[in-house]
HTML snippet that shows the backbone in 3Dmol.js (N, CA, C, O; Angstrom):
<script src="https://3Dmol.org/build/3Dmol-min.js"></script>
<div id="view" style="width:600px;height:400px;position:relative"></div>
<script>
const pdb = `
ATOM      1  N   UNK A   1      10.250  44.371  44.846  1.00  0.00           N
ATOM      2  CA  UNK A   1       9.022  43.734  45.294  1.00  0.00           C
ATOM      3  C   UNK A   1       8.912  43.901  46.806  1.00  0.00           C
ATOM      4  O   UNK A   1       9.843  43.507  47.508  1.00  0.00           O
ATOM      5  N   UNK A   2       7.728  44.516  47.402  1.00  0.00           N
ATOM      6  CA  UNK A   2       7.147  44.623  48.902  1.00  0.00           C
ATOM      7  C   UNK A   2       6.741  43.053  49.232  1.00  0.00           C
ATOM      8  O   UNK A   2       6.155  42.303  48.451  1.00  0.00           O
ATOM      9  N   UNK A   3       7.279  42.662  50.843  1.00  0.00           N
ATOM     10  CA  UNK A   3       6.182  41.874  50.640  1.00  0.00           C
ATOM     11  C   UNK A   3       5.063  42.489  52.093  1.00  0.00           C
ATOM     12  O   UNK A   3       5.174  43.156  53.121  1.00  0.00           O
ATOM     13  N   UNK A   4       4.211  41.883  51.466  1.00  0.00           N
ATOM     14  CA  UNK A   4       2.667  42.196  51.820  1.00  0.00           C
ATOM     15  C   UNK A   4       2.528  41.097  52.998  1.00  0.00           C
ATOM     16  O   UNK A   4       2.766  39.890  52.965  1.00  0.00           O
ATOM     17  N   UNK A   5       1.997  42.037  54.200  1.00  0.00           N
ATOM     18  CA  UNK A   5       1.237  40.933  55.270  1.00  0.00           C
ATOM     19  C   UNK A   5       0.163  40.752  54.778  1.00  0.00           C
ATOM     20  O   UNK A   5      -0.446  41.778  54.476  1.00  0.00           O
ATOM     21  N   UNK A   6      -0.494  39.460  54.502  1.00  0.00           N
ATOM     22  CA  UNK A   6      -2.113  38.941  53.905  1.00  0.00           C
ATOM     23  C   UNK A   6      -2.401  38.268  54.821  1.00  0.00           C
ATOM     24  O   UNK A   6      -1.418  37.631  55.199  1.00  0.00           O
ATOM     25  N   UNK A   7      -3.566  38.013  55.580  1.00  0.00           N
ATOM     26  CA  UNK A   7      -3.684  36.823  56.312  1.00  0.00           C
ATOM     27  C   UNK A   7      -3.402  37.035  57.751  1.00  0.00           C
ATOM     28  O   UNK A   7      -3.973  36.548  58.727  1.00  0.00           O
ATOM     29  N   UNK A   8      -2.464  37.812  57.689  1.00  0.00           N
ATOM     30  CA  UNK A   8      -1.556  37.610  59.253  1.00  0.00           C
ATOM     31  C   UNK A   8      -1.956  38.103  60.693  1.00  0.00           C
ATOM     32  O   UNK A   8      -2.486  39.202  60.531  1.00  0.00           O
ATOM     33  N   UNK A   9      -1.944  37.892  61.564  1.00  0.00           N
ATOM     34  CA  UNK A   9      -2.463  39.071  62.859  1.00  0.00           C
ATOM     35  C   UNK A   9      -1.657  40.654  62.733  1.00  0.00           C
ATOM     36  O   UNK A   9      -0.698  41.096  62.100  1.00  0.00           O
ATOM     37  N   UNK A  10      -2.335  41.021  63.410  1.00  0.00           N
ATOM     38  CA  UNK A  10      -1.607  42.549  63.348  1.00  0.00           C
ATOM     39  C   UNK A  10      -0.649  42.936  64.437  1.00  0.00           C
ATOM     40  O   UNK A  10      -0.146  44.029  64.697  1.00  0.00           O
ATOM     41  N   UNK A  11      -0.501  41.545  65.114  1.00  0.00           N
ATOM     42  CA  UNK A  11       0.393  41.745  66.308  1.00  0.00           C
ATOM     43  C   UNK A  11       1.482  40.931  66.079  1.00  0.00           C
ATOM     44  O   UNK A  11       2.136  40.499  67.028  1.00  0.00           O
ATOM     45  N   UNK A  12       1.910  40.520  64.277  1.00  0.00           N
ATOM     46  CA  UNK A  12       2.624  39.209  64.025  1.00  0.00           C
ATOM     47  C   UNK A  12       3.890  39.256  64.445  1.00  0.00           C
ATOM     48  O   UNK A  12       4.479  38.238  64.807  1.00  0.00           O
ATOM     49  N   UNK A  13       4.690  40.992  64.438  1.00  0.00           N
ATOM     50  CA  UNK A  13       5.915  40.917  64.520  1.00  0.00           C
ATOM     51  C   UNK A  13       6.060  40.807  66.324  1.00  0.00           C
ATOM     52  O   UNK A  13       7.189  40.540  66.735  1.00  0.00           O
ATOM     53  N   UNK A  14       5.338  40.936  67.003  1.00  0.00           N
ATOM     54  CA  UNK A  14       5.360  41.235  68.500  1.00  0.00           C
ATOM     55  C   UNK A  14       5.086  39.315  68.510  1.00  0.00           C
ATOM     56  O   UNK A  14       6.066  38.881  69.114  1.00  0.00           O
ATOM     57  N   UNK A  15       4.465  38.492  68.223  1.00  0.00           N
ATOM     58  CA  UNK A  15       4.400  37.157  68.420  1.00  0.00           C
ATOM     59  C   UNK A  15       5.538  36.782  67.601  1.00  0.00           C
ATOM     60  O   UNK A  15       5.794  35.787  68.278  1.00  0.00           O
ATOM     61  N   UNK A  16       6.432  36.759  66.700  1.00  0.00           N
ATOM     62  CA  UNK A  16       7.860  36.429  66.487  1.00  0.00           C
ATOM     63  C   UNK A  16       8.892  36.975  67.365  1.00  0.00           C
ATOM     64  O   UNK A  16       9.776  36.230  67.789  1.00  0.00           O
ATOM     65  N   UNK A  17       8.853  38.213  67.672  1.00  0.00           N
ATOM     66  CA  UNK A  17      10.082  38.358  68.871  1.00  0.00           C
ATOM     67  C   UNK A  17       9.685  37.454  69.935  1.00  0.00           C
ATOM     68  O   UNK A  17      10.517  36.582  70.186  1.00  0.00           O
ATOM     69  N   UNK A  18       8.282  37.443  70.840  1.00  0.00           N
ATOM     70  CA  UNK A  18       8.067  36.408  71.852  1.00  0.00           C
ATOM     71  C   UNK A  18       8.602  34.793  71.571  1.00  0.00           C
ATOM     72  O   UNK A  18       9.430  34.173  72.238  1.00  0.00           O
ATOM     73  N   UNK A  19       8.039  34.446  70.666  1.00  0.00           N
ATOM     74  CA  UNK A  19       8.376  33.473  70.141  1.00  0.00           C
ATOM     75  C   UNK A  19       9.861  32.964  70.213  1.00  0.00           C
ATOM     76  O   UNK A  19      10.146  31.867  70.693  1.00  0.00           O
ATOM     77  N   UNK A  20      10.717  33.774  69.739  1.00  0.00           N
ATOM     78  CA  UNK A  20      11.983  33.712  69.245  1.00  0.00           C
ATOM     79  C   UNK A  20      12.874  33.480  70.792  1.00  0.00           C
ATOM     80  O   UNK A  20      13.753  32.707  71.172  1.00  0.00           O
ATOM     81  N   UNK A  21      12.121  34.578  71.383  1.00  0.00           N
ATOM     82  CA  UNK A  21      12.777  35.284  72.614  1.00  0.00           C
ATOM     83  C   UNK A  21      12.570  34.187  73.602  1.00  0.00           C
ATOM     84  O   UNK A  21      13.477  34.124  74.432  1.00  0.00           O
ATOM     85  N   UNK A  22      11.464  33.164  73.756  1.00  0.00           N
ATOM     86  CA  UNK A  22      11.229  32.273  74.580  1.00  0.00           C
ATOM     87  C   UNK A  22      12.528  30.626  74.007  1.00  0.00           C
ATOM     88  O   UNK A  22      13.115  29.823  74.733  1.00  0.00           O
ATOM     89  N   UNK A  23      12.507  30.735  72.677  1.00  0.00           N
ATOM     90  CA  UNK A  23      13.041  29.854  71.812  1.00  0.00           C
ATOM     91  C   UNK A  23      14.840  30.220  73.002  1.00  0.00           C
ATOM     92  O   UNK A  23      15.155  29.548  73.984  1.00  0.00           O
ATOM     93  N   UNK A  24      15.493  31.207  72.538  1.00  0.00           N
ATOM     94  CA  UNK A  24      16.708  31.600  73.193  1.00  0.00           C
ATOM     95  C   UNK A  24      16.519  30.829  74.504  1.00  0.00           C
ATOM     96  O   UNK A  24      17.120  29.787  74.763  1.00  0.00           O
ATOM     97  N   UNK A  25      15.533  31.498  75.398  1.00  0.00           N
ATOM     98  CA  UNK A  25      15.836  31.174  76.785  1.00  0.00           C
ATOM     99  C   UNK A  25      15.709  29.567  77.400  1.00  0.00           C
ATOM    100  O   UNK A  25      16.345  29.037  78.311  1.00  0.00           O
ATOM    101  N   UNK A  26      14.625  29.020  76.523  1.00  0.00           N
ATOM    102  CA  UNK A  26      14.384  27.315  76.504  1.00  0.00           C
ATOM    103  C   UNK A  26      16.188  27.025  76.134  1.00  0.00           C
ATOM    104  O   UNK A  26      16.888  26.636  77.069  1.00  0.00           O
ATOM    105  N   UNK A  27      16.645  27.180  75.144  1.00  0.00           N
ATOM    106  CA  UNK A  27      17.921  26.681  74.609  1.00  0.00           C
ATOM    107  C   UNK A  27      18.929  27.090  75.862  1.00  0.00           C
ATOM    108  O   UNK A  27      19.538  26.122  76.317  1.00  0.00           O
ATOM    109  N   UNK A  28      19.142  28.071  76.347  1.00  0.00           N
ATOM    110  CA  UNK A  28      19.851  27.977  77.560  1.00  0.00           C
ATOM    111  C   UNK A  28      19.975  26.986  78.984  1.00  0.00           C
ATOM    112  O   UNK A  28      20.912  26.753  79.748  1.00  0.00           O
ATOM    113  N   UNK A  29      18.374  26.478  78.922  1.00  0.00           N
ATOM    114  CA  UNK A  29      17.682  25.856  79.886  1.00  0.00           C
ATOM    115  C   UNK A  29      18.687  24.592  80.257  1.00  0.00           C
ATOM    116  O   UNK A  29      19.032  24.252  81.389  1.00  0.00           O
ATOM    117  N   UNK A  30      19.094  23.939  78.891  1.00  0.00           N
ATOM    118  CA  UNK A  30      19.964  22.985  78.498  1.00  0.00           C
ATOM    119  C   UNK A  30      21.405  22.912  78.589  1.00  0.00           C
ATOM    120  O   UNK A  30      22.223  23.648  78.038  1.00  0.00           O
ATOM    121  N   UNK A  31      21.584  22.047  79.266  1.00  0.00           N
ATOM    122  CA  UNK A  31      23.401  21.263  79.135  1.00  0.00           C
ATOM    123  C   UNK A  31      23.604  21.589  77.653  1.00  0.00           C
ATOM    124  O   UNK A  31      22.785  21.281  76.788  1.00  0.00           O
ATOM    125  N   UNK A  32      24.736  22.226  77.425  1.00  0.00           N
ATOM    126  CA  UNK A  32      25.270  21.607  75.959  1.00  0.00           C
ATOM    127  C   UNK A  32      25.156  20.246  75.750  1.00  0.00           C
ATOM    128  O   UNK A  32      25.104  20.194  74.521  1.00  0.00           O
ATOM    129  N   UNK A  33      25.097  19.329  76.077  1.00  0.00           N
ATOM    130  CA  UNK A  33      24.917  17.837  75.764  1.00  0.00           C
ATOM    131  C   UNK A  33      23.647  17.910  75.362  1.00  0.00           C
ATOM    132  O   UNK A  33      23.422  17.881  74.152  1.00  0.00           O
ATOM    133  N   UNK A  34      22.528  18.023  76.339  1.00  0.00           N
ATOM    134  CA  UNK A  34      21.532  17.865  76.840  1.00  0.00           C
ATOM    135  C   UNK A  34      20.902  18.620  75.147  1.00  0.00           C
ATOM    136  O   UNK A  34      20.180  17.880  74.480  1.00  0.00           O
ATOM    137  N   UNK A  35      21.145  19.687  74.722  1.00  0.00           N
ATOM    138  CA  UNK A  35      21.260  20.313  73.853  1.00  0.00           C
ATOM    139  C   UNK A  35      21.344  19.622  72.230  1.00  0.00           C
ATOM    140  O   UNK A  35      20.557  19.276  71.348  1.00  0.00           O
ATOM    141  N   UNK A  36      22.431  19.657  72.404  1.00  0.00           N
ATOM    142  CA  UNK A  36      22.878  18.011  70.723  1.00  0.00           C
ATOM    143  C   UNK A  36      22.206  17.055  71.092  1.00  0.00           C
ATOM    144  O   UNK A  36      22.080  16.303  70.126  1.00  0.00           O
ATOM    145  N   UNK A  37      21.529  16.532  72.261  1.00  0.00           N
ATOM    146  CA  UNK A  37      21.320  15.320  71.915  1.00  0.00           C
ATOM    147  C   UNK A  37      19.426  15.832  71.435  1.00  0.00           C
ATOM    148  O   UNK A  37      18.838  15.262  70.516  1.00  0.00           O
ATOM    149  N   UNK A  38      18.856  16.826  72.177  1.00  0.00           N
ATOM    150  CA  UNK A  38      17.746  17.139  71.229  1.00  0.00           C
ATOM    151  C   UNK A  38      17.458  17.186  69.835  1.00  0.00           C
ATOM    152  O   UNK A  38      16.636  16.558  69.168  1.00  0.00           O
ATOM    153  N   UNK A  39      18.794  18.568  69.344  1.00  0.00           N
ATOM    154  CA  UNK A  39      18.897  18.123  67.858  1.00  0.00           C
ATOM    155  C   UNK A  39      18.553  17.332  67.234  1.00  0.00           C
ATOM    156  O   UNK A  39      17.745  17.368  66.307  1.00  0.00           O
ATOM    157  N   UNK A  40      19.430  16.046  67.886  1.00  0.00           N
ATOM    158  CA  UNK A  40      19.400  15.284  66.803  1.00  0.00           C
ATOM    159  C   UNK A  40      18.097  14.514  66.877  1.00  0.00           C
ATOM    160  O   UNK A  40      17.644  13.902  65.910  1.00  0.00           O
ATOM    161  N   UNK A  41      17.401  14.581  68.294  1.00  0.00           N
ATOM    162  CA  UNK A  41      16.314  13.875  67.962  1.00  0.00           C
ATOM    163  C   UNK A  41      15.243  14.949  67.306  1.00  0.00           C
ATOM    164  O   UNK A  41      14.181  14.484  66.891  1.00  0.00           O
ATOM    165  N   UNK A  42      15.471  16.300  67.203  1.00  0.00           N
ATOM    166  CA  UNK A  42      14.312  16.880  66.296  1.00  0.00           C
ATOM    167  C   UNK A  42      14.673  16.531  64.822  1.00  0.00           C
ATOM    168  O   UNK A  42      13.811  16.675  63.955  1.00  0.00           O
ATOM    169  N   UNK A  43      16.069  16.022  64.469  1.00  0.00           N
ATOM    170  CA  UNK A  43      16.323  15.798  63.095  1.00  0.00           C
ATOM    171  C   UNK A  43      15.727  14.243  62.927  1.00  0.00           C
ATOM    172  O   UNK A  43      15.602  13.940  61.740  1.00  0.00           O
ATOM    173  N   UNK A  44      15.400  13.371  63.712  1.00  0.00           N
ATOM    174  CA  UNK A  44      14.431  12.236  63.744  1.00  0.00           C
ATOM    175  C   UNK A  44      15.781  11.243  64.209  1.00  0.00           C
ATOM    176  O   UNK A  44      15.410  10.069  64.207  1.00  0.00           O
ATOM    177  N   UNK A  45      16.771  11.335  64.478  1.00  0.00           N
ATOM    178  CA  UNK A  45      17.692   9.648  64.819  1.00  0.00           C
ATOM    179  C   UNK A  45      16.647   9.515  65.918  1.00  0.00           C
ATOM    180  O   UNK A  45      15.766  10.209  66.426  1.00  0.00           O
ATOM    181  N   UNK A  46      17.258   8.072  66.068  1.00  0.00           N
ATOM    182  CA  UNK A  46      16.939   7.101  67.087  1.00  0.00           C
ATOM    183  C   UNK A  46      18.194   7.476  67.805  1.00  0.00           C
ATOM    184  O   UNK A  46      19.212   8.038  67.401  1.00  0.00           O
ATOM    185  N   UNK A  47      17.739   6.865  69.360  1.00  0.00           N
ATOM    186  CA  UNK A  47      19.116   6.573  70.391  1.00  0.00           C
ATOM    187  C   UNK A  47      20.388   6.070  69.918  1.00  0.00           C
ATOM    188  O   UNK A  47      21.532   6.469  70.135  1.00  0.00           O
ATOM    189  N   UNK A  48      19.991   5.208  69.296  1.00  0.00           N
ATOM    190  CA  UNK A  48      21.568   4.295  68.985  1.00  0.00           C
ATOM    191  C   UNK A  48      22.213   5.176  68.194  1.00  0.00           C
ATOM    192  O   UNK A  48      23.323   5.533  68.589  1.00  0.00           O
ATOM    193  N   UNK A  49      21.710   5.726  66.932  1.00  0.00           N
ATOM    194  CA  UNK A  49      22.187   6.996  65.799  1.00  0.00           C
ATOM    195  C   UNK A  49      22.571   8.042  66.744  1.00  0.00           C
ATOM    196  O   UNK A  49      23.497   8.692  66.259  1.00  0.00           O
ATOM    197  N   UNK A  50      22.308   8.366  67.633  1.00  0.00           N
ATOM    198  CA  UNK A  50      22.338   9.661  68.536  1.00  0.00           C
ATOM    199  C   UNK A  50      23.795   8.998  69.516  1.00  0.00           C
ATOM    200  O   UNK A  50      24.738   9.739  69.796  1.00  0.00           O
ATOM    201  N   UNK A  51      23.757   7.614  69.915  1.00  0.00           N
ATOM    202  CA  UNK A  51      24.878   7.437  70.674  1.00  0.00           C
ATOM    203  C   UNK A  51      26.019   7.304  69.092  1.00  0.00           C
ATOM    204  O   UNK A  51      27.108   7.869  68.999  1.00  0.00           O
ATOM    205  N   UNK A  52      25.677   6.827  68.510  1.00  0.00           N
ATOM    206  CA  UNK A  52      26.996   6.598  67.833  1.00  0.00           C
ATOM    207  C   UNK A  52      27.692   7.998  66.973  1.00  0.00           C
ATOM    208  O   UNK A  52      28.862   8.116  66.608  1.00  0.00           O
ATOM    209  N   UNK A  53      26.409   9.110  66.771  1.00  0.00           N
ATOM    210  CA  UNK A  53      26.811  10.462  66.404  1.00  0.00           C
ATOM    211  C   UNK A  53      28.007  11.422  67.349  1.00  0.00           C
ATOM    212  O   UNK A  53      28.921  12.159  66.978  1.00  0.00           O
ATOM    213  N   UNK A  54      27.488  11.002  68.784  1.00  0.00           N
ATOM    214  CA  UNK A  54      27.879  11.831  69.778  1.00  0.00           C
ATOM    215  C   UNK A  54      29.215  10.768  70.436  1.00  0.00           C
ATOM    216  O   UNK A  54      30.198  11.313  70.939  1.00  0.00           O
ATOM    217  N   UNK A  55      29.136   9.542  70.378  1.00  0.00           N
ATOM    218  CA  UNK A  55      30.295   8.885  70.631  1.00  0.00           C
ATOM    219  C   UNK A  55      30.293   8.476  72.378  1.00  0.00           C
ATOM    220  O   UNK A  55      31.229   8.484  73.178  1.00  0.00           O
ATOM    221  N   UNK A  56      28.660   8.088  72.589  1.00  0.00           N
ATOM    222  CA  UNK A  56      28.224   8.110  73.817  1.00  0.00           C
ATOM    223  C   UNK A  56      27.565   6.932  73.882  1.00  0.00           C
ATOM    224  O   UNK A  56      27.261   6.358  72.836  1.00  0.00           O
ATOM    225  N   UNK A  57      27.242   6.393  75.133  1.00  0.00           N
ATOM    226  CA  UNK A  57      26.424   5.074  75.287  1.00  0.00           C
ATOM    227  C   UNK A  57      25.074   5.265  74.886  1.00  0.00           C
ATOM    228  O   UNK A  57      24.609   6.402  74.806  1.00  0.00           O
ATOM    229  N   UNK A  58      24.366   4.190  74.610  1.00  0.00           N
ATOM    230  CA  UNK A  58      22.431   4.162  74.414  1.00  0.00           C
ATOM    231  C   UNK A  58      22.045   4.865  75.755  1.00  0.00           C
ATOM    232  O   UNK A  58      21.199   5.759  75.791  1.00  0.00           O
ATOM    233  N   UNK A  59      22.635   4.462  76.727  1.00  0.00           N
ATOM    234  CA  UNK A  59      22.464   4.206  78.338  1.00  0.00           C
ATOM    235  C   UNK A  59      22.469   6.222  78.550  1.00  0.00           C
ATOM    236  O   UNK A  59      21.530   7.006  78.688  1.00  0.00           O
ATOM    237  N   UNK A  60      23.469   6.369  78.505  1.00  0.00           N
ATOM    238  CA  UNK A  60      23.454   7.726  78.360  1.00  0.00           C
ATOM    239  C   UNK A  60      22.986   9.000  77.518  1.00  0.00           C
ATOM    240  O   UNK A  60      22.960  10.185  77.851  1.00  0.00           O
ATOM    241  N   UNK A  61      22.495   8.159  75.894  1.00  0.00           N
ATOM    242  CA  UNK A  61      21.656   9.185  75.301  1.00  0.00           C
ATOM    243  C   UNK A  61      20.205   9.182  76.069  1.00  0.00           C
ATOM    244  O   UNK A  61      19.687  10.279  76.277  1.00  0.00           O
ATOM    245  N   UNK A  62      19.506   7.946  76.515  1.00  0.00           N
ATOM    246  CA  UNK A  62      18.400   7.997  77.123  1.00  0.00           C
ATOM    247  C   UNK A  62      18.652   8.910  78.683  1.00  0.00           C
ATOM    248  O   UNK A  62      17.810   9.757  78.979  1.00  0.00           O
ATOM    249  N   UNK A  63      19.484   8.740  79.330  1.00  0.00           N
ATOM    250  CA  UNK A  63      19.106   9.917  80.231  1.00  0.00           C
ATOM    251  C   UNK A  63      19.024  11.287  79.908  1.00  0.00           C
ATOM    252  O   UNK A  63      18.282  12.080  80.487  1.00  0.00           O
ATOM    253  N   UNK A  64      19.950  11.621  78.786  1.00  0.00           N
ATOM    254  CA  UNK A  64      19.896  12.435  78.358  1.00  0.00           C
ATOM    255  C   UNK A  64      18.321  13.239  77.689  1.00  0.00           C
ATOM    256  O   UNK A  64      18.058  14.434  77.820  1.00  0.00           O
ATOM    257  N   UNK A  65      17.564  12.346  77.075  1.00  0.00           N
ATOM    258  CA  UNK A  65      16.669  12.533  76.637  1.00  0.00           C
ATOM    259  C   UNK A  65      15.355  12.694  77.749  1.00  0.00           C
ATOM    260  O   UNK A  65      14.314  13.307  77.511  1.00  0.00           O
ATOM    261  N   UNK A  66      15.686  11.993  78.995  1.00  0.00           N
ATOM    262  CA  UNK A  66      14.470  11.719  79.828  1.00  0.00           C
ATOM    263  C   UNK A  66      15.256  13.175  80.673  1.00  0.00           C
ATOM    264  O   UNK A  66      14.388  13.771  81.310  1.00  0.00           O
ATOM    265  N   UNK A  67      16.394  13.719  80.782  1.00  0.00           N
ATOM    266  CA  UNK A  67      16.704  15.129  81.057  1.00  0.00           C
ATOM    267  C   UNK A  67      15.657  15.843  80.299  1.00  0.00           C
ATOM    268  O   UNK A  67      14.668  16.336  80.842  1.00  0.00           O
ATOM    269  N   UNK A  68      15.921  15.893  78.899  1.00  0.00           N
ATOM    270  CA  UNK A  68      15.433  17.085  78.434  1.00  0.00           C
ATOM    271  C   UNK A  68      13.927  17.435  78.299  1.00  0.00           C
ATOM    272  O   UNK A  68      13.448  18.533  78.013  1.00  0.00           O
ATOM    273  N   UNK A  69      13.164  16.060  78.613  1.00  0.00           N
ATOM    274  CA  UNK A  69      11.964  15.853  78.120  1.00  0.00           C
ATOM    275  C   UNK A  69      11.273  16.370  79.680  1.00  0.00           C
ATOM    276  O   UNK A  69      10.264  17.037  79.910  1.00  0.00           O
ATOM    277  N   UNK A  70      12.481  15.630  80.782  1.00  0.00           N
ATOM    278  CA  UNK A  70      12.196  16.923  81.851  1.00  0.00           C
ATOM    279  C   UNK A  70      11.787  18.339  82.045  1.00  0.00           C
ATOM    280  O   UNK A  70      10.750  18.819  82.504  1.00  0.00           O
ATOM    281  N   UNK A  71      13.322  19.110  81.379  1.00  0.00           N
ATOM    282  CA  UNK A  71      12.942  20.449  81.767  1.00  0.00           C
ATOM    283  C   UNK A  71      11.618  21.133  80.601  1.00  0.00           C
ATOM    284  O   UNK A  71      11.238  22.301  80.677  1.00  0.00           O
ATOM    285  N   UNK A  72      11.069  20.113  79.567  1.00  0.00           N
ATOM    286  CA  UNK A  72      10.601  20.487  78.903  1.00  0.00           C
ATOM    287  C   UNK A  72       9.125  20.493  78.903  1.00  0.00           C
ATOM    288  O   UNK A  72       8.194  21.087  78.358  1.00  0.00           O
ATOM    289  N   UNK A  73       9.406  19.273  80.027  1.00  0.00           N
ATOM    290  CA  UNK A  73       7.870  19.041  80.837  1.00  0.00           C
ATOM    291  C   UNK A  73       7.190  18.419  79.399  1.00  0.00           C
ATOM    292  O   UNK A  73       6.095  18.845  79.032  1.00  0.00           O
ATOM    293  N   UNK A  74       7.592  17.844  78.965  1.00  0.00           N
ATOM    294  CA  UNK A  74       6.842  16.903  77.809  1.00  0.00           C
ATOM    295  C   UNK A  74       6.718  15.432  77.774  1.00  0.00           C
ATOM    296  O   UNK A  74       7.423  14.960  78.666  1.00  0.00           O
ATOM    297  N   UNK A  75       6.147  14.585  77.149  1.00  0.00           N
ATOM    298  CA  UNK A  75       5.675  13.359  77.713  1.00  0.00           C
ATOM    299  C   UNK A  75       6.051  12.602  76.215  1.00  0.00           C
ATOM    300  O   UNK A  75       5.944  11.383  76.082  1.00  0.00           O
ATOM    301  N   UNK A  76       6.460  13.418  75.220  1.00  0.00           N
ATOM    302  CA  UNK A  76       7.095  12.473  74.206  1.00  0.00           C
ATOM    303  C   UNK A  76       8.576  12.989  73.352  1.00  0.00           C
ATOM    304  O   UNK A  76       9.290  13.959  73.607  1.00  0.00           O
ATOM    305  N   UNK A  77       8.638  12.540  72.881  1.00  0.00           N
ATOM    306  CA  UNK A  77      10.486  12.927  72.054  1.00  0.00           C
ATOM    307  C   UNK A  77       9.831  13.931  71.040  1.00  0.00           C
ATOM    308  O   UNK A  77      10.389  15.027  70.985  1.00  0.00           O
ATOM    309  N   UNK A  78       8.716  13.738  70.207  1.00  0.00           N
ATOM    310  CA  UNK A  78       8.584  14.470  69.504  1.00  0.00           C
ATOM    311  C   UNK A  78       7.876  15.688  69.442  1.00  0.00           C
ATOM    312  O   UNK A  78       7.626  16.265  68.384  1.00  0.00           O
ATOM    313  N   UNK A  79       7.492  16.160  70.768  1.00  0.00           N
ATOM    314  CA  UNK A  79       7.360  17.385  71.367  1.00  0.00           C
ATOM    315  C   UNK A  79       8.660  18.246  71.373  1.00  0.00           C
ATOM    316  O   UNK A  79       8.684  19.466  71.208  1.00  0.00           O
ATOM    317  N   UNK A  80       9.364  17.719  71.512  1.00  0.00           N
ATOM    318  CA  UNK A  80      10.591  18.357  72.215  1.00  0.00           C
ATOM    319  C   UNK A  80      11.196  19.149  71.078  1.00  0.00           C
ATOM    320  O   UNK A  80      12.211  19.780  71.373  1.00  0.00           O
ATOM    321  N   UNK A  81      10.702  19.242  69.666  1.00  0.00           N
ATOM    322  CA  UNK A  81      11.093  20.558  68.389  1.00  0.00           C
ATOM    323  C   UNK A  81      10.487  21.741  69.056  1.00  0.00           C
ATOM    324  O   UNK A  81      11.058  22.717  69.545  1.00  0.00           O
ATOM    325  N   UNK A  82       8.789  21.371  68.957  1.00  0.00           N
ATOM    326  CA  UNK A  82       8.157  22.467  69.433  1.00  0.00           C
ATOM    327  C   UNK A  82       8.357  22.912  70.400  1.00  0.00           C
ATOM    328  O   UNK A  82       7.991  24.075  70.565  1.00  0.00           O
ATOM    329  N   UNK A  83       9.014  22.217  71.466  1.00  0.00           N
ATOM    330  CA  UNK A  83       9.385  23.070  72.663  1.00  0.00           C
ATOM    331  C   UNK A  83      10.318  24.015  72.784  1.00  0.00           C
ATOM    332  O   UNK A  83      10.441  24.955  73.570  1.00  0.00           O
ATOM    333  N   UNK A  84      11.237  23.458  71.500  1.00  0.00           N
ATOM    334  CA  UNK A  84      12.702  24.159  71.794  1.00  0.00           C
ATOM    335  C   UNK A  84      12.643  25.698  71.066  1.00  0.00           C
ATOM    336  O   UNK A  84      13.323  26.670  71.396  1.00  0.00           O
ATOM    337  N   UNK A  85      11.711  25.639  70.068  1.00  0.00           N
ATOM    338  CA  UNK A  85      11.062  26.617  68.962  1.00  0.00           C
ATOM    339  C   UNK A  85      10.330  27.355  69.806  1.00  0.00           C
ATOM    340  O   UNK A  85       9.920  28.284  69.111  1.00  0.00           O
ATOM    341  N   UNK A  86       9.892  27.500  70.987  1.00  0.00           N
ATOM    342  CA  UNK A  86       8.944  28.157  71.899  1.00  0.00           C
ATOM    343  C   UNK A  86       7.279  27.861  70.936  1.00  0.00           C
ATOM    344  O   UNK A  86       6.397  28.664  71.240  1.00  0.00           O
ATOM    345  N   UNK A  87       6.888  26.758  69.833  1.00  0.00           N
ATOM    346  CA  UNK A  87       5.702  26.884  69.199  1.00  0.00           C
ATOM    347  C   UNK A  87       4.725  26.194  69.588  1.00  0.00           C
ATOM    348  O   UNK A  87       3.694  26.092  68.924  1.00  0.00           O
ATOM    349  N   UNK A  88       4.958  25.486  70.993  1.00  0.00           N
ATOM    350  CA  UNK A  88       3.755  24.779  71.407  1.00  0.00           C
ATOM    351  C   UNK A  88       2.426  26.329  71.805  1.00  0.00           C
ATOM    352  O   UNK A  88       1.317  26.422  71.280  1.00  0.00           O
ATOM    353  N   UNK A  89       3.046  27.362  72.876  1.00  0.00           N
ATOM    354  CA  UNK A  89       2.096  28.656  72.974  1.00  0.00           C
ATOM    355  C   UNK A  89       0.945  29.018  72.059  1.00  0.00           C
ATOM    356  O   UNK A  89      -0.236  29.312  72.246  1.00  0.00           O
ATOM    357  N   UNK A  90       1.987  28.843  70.648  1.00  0.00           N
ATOM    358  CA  UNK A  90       0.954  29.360  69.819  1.00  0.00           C
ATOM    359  C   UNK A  90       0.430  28.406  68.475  1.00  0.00           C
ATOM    360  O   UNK A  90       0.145  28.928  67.397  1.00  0.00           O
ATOM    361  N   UNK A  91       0.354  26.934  68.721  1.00  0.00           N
ATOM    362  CA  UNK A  91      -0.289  26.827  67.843  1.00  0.00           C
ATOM    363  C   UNK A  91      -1.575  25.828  68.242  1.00  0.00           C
ATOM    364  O   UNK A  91      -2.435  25.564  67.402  1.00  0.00           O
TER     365      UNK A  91
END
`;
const viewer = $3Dmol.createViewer("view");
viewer.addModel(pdb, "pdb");
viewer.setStyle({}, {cartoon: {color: "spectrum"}});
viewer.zoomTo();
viewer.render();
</script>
């Protein structure tokens, strides 16, 4: 079985490498900390779930988070998937 582009732009595979390629360099942007503690808020915990996952204070997952929401230049927690995905650009 082929599969068939239906629907799609004709520039789809050139907007997945960008995509992807911006995704990599955002993820570098980040502390390894700074990093897990996004995760877990794109997987939906709260702070306290996030301190007691990582074995860290509330005190310190929130800076952590007001870090990342920094370099991410975003104004809520739940931006911060799409940011890391490079999919705010394109949708």
């Amino acid at each position: 079985m082929q599969f068939v582009k239906q629907n799609y732009p004709p520039d789809l595979e050139r907007i997945a490498k960008r995509q992807f390629d911006q995704a990599a360099m955002r993820r570098r942007l980040l502390a390894p900390r700074q990093l897990e503690v996004a995760r877990l808020i794109v997987l939906g915990l709260k702070n306290r779930e996030i301190a007691t996952q990582l074995g860290i204070t509330v005190d310190g997952v929130k800076k952590h988070v007001t870090a990342v929401m920094n370099k991410a230049k975003v104004d809520r927690r739940t931006k911060i998937a799409r940011w890391l995905e490079g999919l705010e650009t394109y949708l």
